[in-house]
C-alpha positions as CSV (number, residue, x, y, z in Angstrom):
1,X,52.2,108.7,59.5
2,X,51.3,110.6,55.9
3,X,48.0,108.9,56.0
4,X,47.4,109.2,60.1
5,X,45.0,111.8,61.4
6,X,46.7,114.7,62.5
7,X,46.3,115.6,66.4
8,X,47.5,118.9,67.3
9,X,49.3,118.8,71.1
10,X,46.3,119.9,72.9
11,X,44.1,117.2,71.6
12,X,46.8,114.4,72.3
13,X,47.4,115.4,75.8
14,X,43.9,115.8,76.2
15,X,43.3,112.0,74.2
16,X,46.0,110.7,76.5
17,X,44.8,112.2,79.6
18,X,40.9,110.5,78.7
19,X,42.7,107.6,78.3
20,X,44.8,107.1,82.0
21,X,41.5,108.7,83.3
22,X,39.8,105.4,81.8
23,X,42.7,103.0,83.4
24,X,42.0,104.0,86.8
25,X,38.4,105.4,87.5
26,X,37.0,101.5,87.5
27,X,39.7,100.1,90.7
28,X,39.5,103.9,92.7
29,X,35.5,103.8,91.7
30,X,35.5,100.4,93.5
31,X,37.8,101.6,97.0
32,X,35.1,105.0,97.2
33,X,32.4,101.6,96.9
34,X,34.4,99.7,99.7
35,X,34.5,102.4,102.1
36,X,30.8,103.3,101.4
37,X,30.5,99.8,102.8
38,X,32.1,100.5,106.1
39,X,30.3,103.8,106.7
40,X,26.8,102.1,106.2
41,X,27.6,98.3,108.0
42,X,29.5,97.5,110.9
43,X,29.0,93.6,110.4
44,X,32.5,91.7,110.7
45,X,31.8,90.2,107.7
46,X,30.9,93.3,105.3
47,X,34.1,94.8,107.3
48,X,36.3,92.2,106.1
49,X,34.4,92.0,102.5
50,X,35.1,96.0,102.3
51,X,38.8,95.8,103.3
52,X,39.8,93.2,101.2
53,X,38.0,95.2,98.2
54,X,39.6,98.4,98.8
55,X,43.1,96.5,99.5
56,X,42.8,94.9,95.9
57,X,41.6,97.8,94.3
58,X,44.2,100.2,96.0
59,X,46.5,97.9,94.9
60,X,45.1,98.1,90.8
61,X,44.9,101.9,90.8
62,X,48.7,102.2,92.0
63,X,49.9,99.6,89.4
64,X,48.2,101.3,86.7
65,X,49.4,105.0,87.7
66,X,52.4,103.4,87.8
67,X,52.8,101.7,84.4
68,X,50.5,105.1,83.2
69,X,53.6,107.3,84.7
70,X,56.2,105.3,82.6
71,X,54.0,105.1,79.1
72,X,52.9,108.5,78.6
73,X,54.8,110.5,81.1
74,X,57.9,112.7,81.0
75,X,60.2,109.8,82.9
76,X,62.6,112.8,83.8
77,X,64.7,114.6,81.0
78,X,64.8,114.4,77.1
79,X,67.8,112.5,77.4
80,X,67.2,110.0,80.6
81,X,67.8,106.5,80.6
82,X,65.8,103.7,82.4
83,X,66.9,100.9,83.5
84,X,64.8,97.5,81.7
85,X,64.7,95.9,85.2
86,X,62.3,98.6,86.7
87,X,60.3,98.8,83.5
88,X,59.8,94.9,83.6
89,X,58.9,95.4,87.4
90,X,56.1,98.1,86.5
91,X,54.9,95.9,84.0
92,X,54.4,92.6,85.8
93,X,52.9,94.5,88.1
94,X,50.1,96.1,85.7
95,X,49.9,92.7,84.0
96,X,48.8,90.8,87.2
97,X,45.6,92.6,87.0
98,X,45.2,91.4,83.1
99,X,44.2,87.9,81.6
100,X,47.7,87.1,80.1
101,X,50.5,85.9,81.3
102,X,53.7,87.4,80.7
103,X,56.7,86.5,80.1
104,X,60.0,88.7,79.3
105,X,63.2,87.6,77.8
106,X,65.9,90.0,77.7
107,X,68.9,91.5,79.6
108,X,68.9,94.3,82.1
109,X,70.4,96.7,81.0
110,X,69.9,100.9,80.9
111,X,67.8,101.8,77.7
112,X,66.4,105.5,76.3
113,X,63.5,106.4,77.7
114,X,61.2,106.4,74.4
115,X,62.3,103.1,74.1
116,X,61.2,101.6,76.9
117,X,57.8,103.7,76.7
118,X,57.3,101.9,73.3
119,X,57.8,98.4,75.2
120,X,55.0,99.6,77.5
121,X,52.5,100.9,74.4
122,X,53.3,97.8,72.5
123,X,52.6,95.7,75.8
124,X,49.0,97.9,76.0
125,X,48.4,96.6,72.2
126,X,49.3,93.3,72.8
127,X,46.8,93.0,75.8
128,X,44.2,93.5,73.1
129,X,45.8,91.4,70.8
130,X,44.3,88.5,73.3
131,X,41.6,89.8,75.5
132,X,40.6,86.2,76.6
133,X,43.9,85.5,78.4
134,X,46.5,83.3,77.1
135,X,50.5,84.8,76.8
136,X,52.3,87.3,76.1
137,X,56.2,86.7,75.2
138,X,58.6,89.7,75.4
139,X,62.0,90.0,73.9
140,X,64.1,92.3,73.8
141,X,67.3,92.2,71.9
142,X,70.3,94.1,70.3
143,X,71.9,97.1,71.7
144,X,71.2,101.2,71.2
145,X,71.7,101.4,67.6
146,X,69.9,97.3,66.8
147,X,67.3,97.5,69.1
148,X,64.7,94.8,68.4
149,X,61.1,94.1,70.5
150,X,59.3,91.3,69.7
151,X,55.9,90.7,71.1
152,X,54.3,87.3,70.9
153,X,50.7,87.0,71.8
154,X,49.2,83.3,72.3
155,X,45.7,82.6,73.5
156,X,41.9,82.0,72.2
157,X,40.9,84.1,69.4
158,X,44.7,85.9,69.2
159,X,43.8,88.5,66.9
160,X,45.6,92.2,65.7
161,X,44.0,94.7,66.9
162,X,42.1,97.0,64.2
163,X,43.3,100.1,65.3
164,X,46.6,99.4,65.0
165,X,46.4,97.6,62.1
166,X,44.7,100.0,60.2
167,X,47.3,102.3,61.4
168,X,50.5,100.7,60.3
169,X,48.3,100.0,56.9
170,X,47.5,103.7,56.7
171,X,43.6,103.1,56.1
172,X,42.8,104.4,59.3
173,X,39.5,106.2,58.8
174,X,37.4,108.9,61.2
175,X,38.7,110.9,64.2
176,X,40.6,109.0,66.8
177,X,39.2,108.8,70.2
178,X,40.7,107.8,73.9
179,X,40.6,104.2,72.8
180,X,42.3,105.1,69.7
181,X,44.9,107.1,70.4
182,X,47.1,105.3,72.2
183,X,48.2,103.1,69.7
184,X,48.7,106.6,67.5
185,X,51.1,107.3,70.5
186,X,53.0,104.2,69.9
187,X,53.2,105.0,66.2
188,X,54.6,108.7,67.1
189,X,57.1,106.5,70.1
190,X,58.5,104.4,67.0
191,X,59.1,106.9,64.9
192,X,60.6,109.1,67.6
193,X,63.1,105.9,68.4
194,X,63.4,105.6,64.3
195,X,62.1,102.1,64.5
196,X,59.5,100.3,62.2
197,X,56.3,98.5,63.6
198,X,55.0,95.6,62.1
199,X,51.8,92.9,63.1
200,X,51.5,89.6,61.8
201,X,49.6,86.4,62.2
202,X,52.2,83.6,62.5
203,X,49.8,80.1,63.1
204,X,47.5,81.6,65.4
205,X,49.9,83.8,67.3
206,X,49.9,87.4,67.1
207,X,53.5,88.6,66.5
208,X,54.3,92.6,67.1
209,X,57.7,94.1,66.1
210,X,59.4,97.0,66.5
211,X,63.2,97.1,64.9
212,X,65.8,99.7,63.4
């Protein structure tokens, strides 16, 4: 983090807020849209058309509050736990309105919640790793003190994203901005969690780790 800009608290929360603001004006944007539509036409088809948008996108802004809540909130005290299932059930959730598939390999069990916020942030980072679609593999091994993620990211034009690369390279250069900044958060997760990140190109896979 030596060669990282520095963000004082106020510009990170205010970076991180920018950035769940981001996430969700697009799907609540498109409900206000829908029921603009039923206002102004009482036609059974623009009815239907307008309920089945504002269902969807009702459905998108909850999943992404949801998965927002659990990567950058305060997931209840310093020291809580969360459980791996509900995490994989938030995430599934915010993937099914992404490109990728996912798939996650691991065992339930009840992991620290910084943990389990870097699982989300690295899943954010692997979304861009393949913005055309393809997979995304999760695995999650080892126990409290050997924790191990692995991120495997198959598809079209699999590449590491910049940001993050530049990052763990420390040749990050200018001020970071909402797009920015949430891989900076995953850099501050890992080293919270004491674990070291790593990107590769294995074939033409992305492969993201995090280990201690």
């Amino acid at each position: 983090m030596s060669n990282l800009p520095k963000l004082s608290a106020l510009d990170l929360a205010a970076l991180l807020a920018s950035r769940v603001c981001h996430d969700i004006i697009s799907p609540v944007g498109a409900i206000t849209n829908g029921l603009e539509v039923l206002d102004e036409d009482n036609g059974d088809e623009m009815k239907e058309f307008a309920m089945d948008l504002i269902r969807k996108s009702a459905l998108s802004a909850s999943s992404k509050l949801k998965f927002a809540r659990l990567a950058f909130g305060a997931s209840g005290s310093a020291g809580a736990m969360i459980d791996t299932g509900d995490a994989e059930e938030v995430v599934r959730s915010y993937v099914a309105g992404e490109k990728p598939d996912l798939e996650w390999v691991g065992v339930r069990v009840l992991m620290p919640k910084n943990k389990v916020k870097l699982i989300l942030n690295l899943i954010l980072i692997a979304l861009g790793a393949v913005p055309r679609g393809g997979n995304i593999k999760v695995e999650i091994e080892g126990g409290e003190e050997d924790t191990r993620f692995t991120l495997t990211c198959s598809g079209q034009n699999a590449r590491a994203p910049s940001a993050f690369l530049n990052m763990l390279n420390g040749t990050l250069e200018g001020e970071l901005d909402a797009h920015g900044v949430q891989p900076y958060y995953a850099v501050l997760l890992a080293e919270a969690c004491g674990m070291n990140l790593a990107i590769r190109l294995e074939g033409e896979d992305v492969i993201i780790t995090a280990q201690q």
